[in-house]
VOGU-3710 file (C-alpha; in Angstrom, 3 decimals, decimal comma):
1> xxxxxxxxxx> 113,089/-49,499/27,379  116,584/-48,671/25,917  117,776/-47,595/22,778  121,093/-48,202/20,782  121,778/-46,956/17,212  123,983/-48,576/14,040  126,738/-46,066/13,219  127,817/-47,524/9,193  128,033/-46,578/5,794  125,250/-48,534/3,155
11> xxxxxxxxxx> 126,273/-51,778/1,806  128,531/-52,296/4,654  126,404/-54,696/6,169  123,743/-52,377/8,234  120,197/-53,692/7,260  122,176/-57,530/8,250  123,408/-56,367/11,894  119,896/-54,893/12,273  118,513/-58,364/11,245  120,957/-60,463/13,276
21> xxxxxxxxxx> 120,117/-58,307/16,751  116,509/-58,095/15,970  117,121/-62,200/16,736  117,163/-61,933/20,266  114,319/-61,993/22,342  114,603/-58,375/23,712  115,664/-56,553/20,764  113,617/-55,008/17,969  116,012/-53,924/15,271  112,999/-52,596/12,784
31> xxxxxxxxxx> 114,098/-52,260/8,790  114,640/-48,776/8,243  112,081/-46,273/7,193  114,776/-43,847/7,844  112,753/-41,675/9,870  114,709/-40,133/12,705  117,159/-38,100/9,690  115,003/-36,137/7,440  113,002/-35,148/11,007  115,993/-33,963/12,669
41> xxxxxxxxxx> 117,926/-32,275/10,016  114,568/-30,336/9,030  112,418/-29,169/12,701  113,865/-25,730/11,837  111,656/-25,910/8,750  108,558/-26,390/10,418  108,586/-23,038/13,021  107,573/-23,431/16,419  106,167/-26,560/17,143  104,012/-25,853/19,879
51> xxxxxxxxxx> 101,949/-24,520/17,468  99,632/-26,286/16,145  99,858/-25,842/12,119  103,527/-26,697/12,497  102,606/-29,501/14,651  100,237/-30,863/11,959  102,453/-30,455/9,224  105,200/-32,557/10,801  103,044/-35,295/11,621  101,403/-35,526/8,227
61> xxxxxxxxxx> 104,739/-35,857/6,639  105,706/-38,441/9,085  103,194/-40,283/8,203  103,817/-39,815/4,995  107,278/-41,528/5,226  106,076/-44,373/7,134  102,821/-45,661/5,169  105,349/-45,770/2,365  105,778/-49,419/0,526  109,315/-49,129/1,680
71> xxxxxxxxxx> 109,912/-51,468/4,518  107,444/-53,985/6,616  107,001/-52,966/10,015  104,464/-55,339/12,357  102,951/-51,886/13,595  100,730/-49,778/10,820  99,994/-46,284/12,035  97,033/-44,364/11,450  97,700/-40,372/11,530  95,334/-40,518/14,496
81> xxxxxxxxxx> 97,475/-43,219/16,372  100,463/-40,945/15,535  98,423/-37,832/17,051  97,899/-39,819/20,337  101,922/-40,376/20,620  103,016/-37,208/22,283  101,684/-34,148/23,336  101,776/-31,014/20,708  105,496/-29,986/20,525  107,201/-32,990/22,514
91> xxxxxxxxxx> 109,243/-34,121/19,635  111,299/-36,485/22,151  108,223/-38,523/22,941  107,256/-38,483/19,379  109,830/-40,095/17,860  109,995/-42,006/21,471  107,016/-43,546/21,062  107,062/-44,715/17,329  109,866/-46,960/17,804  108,609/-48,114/21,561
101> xxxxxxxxxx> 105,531/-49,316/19,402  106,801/-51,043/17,314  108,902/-52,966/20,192  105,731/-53,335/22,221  104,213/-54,902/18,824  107,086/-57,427/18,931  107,178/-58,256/22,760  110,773/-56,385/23,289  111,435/-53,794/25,403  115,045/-52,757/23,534
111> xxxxxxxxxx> 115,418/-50,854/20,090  118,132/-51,195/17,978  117,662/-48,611/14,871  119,630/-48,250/11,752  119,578/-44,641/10,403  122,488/-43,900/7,356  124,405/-41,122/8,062  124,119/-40,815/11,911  127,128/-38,088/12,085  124,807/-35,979/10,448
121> xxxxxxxxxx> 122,360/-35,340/13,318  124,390/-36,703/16,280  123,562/-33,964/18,446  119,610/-34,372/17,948  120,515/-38,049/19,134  122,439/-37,345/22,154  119,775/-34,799/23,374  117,192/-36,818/22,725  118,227/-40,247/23,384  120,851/-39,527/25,913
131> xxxxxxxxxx> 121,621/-42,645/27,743  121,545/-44,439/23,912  124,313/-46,564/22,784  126,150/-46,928/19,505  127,550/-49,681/17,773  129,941/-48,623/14,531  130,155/-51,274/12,184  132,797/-51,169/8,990  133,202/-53,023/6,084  136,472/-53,459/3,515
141> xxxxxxxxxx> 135,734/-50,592/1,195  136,473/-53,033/-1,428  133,503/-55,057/-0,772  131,410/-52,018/-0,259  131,705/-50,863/-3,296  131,127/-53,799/-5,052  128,058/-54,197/-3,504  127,386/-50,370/-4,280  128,165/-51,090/-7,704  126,282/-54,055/-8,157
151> xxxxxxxxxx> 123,309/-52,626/-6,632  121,154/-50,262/-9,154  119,535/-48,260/-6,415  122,369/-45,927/-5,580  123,929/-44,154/-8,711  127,619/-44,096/-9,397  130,149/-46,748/-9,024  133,343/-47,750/-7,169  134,747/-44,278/-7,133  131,637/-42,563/-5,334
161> xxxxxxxxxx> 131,077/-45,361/-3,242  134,672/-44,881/-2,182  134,228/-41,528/-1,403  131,449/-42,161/-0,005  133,243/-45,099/2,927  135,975/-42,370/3,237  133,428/-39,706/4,679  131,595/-42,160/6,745  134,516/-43,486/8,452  136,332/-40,122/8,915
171> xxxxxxxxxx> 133,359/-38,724/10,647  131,947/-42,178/12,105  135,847/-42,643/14,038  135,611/-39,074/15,003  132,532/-40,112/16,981  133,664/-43,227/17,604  136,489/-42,258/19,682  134,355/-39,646/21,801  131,537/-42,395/22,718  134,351/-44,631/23,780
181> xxxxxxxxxx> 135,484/-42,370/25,981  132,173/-42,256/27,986  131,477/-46,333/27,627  128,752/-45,340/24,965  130,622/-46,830/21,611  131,748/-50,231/20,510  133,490/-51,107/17,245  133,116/-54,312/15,296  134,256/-55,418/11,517  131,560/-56,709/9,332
191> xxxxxxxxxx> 134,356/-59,474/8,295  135,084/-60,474/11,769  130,687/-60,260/12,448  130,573/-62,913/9,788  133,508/-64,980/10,364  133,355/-65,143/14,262  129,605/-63,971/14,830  128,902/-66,291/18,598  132,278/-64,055/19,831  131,486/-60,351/18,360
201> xxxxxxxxxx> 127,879/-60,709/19,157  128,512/-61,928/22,835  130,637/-58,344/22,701  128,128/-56,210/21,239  124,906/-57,932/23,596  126,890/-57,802/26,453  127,945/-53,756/25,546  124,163/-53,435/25,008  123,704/-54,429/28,911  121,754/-57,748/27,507
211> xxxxxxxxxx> 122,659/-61,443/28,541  122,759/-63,231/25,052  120,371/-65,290/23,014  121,370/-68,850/21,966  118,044/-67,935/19,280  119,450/-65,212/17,597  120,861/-67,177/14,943  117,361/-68,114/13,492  117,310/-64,449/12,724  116,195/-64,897/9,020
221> xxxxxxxxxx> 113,474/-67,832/10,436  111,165/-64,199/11,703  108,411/-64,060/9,360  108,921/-59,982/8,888  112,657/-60,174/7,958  111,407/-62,680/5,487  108,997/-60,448/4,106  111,577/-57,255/4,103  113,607/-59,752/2,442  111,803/-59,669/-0,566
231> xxxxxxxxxx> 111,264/-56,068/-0,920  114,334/-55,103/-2,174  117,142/-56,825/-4,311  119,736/-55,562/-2,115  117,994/-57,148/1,159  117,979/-60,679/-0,409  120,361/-62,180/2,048  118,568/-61,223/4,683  116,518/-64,684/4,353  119,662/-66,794/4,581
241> xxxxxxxxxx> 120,871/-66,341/8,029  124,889/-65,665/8,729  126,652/-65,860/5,436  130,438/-66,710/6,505  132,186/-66,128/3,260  130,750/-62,833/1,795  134,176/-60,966/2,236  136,951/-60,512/-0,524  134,641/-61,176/-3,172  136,442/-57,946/-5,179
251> xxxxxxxxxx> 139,267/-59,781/-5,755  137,571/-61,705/-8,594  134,843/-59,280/-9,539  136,761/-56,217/-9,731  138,986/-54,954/-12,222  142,766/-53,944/-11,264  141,618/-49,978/-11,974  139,064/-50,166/-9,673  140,782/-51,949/-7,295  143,748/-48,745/-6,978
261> xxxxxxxxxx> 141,128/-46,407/-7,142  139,631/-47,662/-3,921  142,581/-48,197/-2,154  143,680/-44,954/-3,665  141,046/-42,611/-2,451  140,910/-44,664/1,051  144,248/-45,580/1,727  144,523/-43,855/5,255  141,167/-45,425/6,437  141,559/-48,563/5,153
271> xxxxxxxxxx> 145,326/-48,568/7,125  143,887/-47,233/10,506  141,162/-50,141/9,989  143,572/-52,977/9,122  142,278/-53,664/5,755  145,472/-54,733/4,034  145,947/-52,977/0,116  146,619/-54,987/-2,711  149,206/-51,871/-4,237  152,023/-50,166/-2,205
281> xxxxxxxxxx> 151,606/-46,485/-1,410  154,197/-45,537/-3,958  151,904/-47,085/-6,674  148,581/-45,726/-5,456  150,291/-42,322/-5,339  151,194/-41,651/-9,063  147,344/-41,745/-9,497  146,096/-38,610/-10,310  142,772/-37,118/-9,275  142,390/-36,523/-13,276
291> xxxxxxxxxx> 142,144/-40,230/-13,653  139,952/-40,941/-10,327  137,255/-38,505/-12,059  137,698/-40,205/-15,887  136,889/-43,843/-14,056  134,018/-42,291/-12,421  132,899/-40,704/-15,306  133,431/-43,788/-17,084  131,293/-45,215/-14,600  128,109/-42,865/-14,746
301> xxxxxxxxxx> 128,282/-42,998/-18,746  127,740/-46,713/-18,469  125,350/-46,999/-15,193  122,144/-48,728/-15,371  119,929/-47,116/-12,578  117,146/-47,613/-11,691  114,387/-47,696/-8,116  111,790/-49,507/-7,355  108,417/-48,203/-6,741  109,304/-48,214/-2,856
311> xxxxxxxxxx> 112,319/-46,846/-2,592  110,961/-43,989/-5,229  108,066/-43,187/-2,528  110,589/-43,430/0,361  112,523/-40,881/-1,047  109,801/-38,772/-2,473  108,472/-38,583/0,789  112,123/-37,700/2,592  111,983/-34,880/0,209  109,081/-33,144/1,599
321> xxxx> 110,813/-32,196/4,722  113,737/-30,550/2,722  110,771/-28,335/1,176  108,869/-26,656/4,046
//
């Protein structure tokens, strides 16, 4: 059993990569429940776990989380079943054990898991998963954020989502570069994924230590991705397989403002990734931040959010471990 993890900001193509490797016959690349972050940004909360009402309390809210309507899963714990996972305290095993699972529930022996924000609790990861693997995956922050923007789950538009890609890729390269160093990292483009996806996945199996999968193109043919498909707007495309043309798609469906303003506020990323601007430096740079904030503003005043009844619970239940 080995484990690899997706290093990539939302609506940068995360939940497809997940999809696309859960295609091959030894990889289980599960839809999030995003368990593995709220758990190891909050065991300080909980005291000592050896003990058994800090014990308890952890496992009830991980159960919590993953009984959730969020995401389909072909394994349904019980809070007894998650009792029986690990020994009182052995919070490696624990979270060991749920995704092993669910890849014993789908015949695999490898996990592939998408968590957002890994940078956040990379250390927990490398202690705890330290022969584990990480793929980072970018997008054009262009397309990002119109996805971001189009999507009325997350709140804010182009300018936050921009800020947003800007922190994830400062902090995902950082990492990057570190795990590359020890054979442990591997970088791909969601628009070369797309466009060339028999040559970047041949890369990314064969840096997973995996011989490829001829199969793993009838991804979106798996009767759970078809049913995680469904439970969220923004996981639509999930049921279509590889989509080769979902890249530039701002350059009709954004406006010229919010067009600088990305390329504005991510300028040096965007460079060091070879995403191309549409404006020269000297234009982007007579923006001022006074203008970036009115857009945004602009933005919020006219948003439209709104959850559904999943991701509401998902995140009401996240919350609990932010409360202890």
């Amino acid at each position: 059993m080995s484990f690899s993890f997706l290093m990539c900001s939302e609506r940068s193509g995360s939940n497809f990569i997940s999809k696309l490797l859960n295609g091959h016959s030894n990889i289980c690349g599960p839809s999030t429940k995003h368990i593995i972050n709220p758990v190891a940004r909050n065991l300080f909360r909980y005291g000592n776990l050896s003990e058994e009402k800090a014990w308890k309390e952890l496992l009830n809210d991980i159960y919590r989380l993953v009984s959730v309507d969020f995401s389909v899963w072909k394994k349904n714990f019980t809070l007894n079943e998650l009792e029986n996972l690990a020994p009182k305290g052995d919070i490696k095993s624990l979270i060991h054990n749920i995704f092993m699972e669910e890849a014993r529930a789908n015949n695999k022996q490898h996990v592939f898991i998408k968590e957002n924000h890994i940078y956040e609790f990379l250390p927990f990861l490398l202690t705890y998963f330290p022969e584990a693997k990480f793929v980072y995956q970018t997008r054009d922050p262009r397309d990002m954020a119109l996805s971001w923007k189009k999507n009325p789950v997350h709140p804010g538009g182009v300018v936050k989502a921009a800020k947003q890609w800007k922190q994830d890729q400062q902090q995902n390269l950082k990492n990057y570069s570190l795990l590359r160093d020890h054979n442990k990292s591997h970088f791909v483009r969601y628009e070369d994924l797309t466009a060339n996806n028999e040559i970047e996945l041949k890369k990314i199996i064969s840096f997973l230590g995996l011989p490829f999968d001829e199969n793993i193109f009838d991804f979106h043919k798996d009767e759970i991705t078809q049913r995680n498909a469904g439970m969220q707007k923004a996981w639509n495309n999930l049921s279509q397989g590889v989509i080769k043309d979902n890249s530039r798609k701002y350059i009709e469906e954004l406006s010229a403002d919010e067009i600088k303003a990305i390329e504005k506020i991510c300028w040096f990323e965007m460079k060091h990734l070879s995403y191309d601007p549409e404006y020269s430096y000297q234009e982007l740079e007579k923006i001022s931040e006074e203008w970036l904030e009115q857009l945004n503003q602009k933005e919020l005043d006219g948003l439209e959010f709104s959850r559904t009844k999943g991701v509401t619970e998902n995140m009401i239940a996240k919350t609990r471990f932010y409360q202890r």
